[in-house]
Each structure stands twice: as C-alpha cells, then as structure tokens.
C-alpha positions as CSV (number, residue, x, y, z in Angstrom):
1,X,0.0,0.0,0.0
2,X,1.2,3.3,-0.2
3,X,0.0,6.9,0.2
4,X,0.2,9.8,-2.3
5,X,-0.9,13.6,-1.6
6,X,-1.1,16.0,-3.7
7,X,1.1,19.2,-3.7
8,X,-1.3,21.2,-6.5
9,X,-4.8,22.8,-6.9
10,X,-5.0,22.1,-10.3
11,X,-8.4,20.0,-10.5
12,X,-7.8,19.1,-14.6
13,X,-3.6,17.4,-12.9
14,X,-5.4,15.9,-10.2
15,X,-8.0,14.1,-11.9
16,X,-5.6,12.8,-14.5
17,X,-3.2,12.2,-11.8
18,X,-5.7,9.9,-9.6
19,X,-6.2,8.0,-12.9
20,X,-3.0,7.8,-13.9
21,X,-2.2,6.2,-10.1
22,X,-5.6,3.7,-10.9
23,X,-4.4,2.5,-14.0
24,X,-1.2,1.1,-12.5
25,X,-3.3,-1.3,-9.9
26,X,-1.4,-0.9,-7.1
27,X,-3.3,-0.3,-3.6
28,X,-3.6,2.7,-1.9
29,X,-4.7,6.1,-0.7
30,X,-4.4,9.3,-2.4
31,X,-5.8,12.7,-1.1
32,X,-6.1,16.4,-2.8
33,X,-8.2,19.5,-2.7
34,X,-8.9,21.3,-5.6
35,X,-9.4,25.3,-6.6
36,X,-12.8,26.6,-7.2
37,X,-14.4,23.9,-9.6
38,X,-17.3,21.8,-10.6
39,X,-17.0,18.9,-11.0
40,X,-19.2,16.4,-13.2
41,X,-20.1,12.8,-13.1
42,X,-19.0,10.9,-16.5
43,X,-22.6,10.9,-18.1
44,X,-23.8,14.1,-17.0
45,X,-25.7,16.5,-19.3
46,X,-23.2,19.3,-18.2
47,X,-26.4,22.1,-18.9
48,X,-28.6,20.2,-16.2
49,X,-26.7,20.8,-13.4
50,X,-24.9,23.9,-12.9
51,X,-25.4,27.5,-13.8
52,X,-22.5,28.2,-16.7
53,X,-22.6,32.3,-16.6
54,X,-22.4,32.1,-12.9
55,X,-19.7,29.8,-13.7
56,X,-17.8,31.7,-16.0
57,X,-18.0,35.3,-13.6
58,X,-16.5,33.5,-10.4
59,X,-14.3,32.1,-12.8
60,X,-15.1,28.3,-12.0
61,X,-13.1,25.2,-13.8
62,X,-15.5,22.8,-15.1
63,X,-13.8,19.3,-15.1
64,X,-15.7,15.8,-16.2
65,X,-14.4,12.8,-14.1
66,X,-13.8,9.2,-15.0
67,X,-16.7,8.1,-12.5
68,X,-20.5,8.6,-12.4
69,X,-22.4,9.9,-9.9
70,X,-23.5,13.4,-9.5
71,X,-22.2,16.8,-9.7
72,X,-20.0,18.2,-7.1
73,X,-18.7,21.8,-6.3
74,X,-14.3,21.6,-5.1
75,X,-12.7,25.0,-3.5
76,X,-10.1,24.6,-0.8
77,X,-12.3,24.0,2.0
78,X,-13.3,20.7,0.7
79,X,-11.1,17.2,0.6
80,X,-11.0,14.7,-1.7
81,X,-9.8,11.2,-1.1
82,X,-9.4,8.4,-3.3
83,X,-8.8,4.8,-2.4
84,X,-7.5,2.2,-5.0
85,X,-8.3,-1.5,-4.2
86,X,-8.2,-5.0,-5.1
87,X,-11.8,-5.4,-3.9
88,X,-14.5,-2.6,-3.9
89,X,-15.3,-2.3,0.1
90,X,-17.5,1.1,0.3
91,X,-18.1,0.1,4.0
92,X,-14.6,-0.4,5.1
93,X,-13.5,2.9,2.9
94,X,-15.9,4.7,4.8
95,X,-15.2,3.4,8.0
96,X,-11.5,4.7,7.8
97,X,-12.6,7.9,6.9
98,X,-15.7,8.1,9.7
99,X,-12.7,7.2,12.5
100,X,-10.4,9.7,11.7
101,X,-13.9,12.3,11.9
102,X,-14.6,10.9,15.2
103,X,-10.6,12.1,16.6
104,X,-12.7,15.7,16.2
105,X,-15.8,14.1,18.4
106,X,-17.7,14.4,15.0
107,X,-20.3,10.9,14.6
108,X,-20.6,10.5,11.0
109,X,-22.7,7.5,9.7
110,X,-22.9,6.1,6.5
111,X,-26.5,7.3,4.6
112,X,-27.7,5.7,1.1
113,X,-25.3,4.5,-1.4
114,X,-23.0,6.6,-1.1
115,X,-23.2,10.0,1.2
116,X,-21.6,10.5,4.7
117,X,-24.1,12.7,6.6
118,X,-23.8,14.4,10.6
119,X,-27.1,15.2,12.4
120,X,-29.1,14.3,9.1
121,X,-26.6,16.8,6.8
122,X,-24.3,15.7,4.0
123,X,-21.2,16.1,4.6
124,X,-19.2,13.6,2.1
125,X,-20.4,12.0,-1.5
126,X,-18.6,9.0,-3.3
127,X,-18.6,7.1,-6.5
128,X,-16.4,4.3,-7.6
129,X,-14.6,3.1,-10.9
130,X,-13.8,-0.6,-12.0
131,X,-11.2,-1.5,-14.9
132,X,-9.8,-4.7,-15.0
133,X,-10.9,-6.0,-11.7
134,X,-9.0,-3.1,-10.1
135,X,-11.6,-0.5,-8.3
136,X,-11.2,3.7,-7.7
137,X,-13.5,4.6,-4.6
138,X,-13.0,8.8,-4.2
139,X,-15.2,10.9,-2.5
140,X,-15.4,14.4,-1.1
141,X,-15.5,15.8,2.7
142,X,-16.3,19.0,3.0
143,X,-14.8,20.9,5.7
144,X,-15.0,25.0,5.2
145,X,-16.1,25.1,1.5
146,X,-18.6,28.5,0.6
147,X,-21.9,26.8,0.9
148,X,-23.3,29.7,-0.9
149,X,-21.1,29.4,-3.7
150,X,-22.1,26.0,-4.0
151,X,-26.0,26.3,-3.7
152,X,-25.6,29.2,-6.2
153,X,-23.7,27.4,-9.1
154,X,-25.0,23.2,-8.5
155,X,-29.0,23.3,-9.9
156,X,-29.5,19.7,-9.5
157,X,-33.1,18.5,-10.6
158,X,-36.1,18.9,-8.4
159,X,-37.2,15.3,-7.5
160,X,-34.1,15.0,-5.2
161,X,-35.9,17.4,-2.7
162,X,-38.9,15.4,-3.1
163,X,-40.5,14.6,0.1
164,X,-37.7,15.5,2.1
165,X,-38.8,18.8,3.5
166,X,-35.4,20.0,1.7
167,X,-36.0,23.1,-0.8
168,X,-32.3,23.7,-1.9
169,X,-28.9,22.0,-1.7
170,X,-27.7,23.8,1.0
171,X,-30.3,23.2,3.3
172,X,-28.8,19.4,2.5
173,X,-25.1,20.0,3.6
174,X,-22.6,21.5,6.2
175,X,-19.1,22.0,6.8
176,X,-17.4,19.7,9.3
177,X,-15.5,22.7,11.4
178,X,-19.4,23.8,11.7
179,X,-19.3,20.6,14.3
180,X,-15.6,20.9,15.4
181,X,-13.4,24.0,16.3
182,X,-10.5,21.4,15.7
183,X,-10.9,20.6,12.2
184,X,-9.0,21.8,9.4
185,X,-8.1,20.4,6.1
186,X,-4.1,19.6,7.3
187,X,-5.6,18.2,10.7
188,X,-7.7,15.9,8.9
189,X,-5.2,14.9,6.3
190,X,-3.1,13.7,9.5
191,X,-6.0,12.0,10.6
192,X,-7.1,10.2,7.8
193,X,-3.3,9.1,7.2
194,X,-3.2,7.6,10.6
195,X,-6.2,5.9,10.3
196,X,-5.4,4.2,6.8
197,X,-1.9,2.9,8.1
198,X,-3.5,1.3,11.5
C-alpha cells in the first residue's frame, strides 16, 4: 500500500493524476483539494446541473471525471480522497474515513449508497470506478467550502428534494468545522493518514 498527496490545486492534474495512479493497480490512498471547480459525473448533461454564466463570472473550472455519480462543487475548503483497491469495500473505505472524523468528536454514519451525513446533513459523496478488476473509490469531505457558492452554481433537478422537507442543496449539507473547532483540512489529512496505516 502506499500513500500519495497532492502538492497542487489544479483539478484538470489531479484528476488525471488519480487516474493515472488507478491505471497502475497498485493499492492505496491518495488525497487532494482542488481550486474553485465543478465537478461532473462521466454521463452528465453538463447544462442540467450547474449555472455556466455564474460559472464563467466567479471564474469556476469545469472538469468531467472518470466516474458517475452526480455533480459536485471543489474549492479549498473541501477534501478529496481516493482509495484504489483490489476489492471494492464502500463500508470499510468509509469506516477509515468516519474514525479519523470521530478524533474531532464528529459521529458520521454512512447514509444511502453513497453519502456521509452528521445530524441528518451531507457532509461527504462517493462514486467508484472498476477496470480490469481493479476498483477507484473517491469521494469528497467537505470541511469550510462556501456553501453559498455551491447552492448558487449546483441546480441539481427537483425530485431530489422530493418529500424531504429539503427546498435547496444547502439546506442538505454542512461543513465539518461547523461541528468541530479542531478541524481543518491539514488536521484531517493527518488523521485520515493515521487511520489508513493502523
């Protein structure tokens, strides 16, 4: 196993760089955080689910990944973390990353497929990638990203609030140090690192 982390902001390097690491099949754990960007699943209709102009005046990158999944909003108050296994284990990725929150006293718990919430609010997505019987598991944690920067640009479709008393995405999600004085996005590096190499 071994453990890679990213020294740029550069979302277009890091996404070519996480695949370039998945391509060579070899285990481990790879962590980045990205400038301002959106970022969109593999099939998305890129017109569905963000706001372009609003894109293009804060200047936002607009990156497609390898993975599906939905559409998600980077800036340097949000960390992403990738695992590259032999065998896809969503339960056991999540688990590494739901001790190292809990050396902040923060309970995360595993909601749906693939979301990480605290007191009912998202606070982490995930997809996964398989090639060749080798698996990509990534997700992101968001820890001080601008919530109204997000809300603004991401215009997801209207039957995910269905039922759900919910009437926009950021009545959905918080930021971890909105739980924790403690956390920061070099403190919980640290602790996701320890936690991996237990």
């Amino acid at each position: 196993m071994y453990y890679f982390e990213s020294k740029t902001n550069d979302p277009y390097l890091n996404l070519a760089s996480e695949y370039t690491i998945f391509t060579k099949q070899d285990e481990g754990l790879f962590l980045w955080v990205n400038s301002p960007s959106i970022i969109l699943g593999r099939n998305q209709c890129a017109l569905k689910e963000f706001d372009p102009l609003l894109c293009e005046k804060h200047s936002i990158n607009i990156v497609r990944r390898y993975t599906g999944g939905g559409c998600v909003y980077h800036d340097e108050g949000n960390l992403n973390f990738t695992f590259f296994s032999k065998e896809l284990d969503k339960n056991k990725f999540l688990s590494i990353i739901i001790e190292a929150l809990q050396s902040f006293h923060i309970n995360a718990l595993i909601s749906g497929r693939n979301d990480l919430c605290v007191n009912g609010y998202k606070i982490s997505g995930s997809a996964y990638l398989c090639e060749n019987d080798f698996y990509m598991f990534h997700g992101t944690l968001l820890v001080n990203s601008n919530l109204e920067l997000l809300s603004s640009l991401l215009t997801p479709h209207y039957s995910k609030f269905i039922g759900k008393g919910i009437d926009s995405v950021k009545e959905r999600v918080k930021n971890l140090n909105e739980f924790s004085n403690e956390i920061t996005i070099n403190a919980l590096k640290k602790a996701i690192y320890k936690t991996y190499i237990k």
